[in-house]
N, C-alpha and C positions, 0 to 999 in steps of 0.2 A: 872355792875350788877344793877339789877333794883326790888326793895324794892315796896310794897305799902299797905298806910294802909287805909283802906275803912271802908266807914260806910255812913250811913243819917246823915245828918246835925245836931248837935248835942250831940252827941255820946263819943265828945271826941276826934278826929284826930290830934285838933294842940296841945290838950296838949299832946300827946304822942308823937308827931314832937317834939314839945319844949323841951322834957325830953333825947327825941334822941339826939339833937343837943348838950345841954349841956353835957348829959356821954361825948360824941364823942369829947367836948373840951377836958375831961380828960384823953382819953382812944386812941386817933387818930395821929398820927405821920404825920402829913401831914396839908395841908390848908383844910378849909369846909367854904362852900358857901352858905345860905341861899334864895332863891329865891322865892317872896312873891308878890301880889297885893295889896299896902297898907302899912300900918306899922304896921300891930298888930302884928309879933312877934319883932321889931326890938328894944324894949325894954326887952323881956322878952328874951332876948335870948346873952348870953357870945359876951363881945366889940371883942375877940378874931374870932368870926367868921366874915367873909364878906359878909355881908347883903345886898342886891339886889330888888329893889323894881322896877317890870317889866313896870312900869309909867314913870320911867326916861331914858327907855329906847326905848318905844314904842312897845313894845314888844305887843300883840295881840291875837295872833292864834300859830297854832303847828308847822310852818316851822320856825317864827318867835323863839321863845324859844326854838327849833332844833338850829337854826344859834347860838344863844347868848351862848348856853351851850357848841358849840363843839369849839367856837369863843375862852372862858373861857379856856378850856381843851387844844388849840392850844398854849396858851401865858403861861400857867402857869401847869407846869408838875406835878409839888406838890399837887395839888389839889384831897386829897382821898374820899372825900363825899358831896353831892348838895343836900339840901332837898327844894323840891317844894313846897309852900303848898297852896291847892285851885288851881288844875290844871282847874279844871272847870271856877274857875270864872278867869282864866288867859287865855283862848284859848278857850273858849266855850263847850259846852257837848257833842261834835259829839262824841261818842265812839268808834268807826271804826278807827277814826283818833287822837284819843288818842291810841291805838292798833298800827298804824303805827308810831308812835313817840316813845312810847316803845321799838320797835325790832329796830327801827335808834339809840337808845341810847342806849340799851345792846349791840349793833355791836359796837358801838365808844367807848364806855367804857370797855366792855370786864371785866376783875377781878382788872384792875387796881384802878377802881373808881365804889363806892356805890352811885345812884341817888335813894332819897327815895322822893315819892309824896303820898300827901294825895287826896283821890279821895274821894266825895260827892255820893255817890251810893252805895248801897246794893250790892254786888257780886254775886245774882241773875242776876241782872240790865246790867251786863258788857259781852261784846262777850269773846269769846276765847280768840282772841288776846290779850285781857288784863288779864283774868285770871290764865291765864298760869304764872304770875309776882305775882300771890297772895301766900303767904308761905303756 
């Protein structure tokens, strides 16, 4: 299942990531994975989640963070929630191809696992294929 919370720059997305992840240590029966450019939340965010910072991995563009997440979800069955944050500045702005990274990760995941990403855009701003993922 695929979570996402939008907004312009500023607005607020990673602290409401942040506040996610935390409930979700309390509230989630399963592993949760952090996946981030950088380390701004790897402090502000429970030692109990697995933090993932897409630099150590090389990670880049959208097939690339496609392979690492389904790579993730192949090794570790436990795993009930991924939060992304800053898909843009991890794989660039093409929005087409955030759309087909979306419907490749609701097929892989299915009800078994919540992937929540914060996206930098107005929901104006987004085609179809992403907005069909917005609540």
């Amino acid at each position: 299942m695929i979570k996402l919370i939008t907004g312009k720059k500023g607005t607020g997305k990673t602290k409401t990531l942040i506040n996610m992840i935390n409930d979700a240590v309390k509230n989630t029966n399963g592993c949760l994975v952090c996946i981030e450019k950088g380390e701004t939340l790897r402090r502000e965010i429970s030692y109990k989640v697995r933090w993932c910072s897409v630099e150590q991995f090389g990670i880049s563009n959208f097939d690339g963070l496609y392979g690492f997440v389904a790579g993730m979800l192949a090794g570790n069955y436990d795993i009930k929630e991924i939060f992304v944050d800053g898909i843009f500045k991890i794989c660039g702005n093409d929005t087409n191809l955030l759309g087909e990274l979306l419907n490749k990760l609701n097929t892989l995941t299915g009800d078994d696992t919540i992937v929540v990403f914060t996206i930098s855009a107005d929901n104006s701003e987004l085609p179809d294929s992403v907005k069909k993922f917005i609540d």
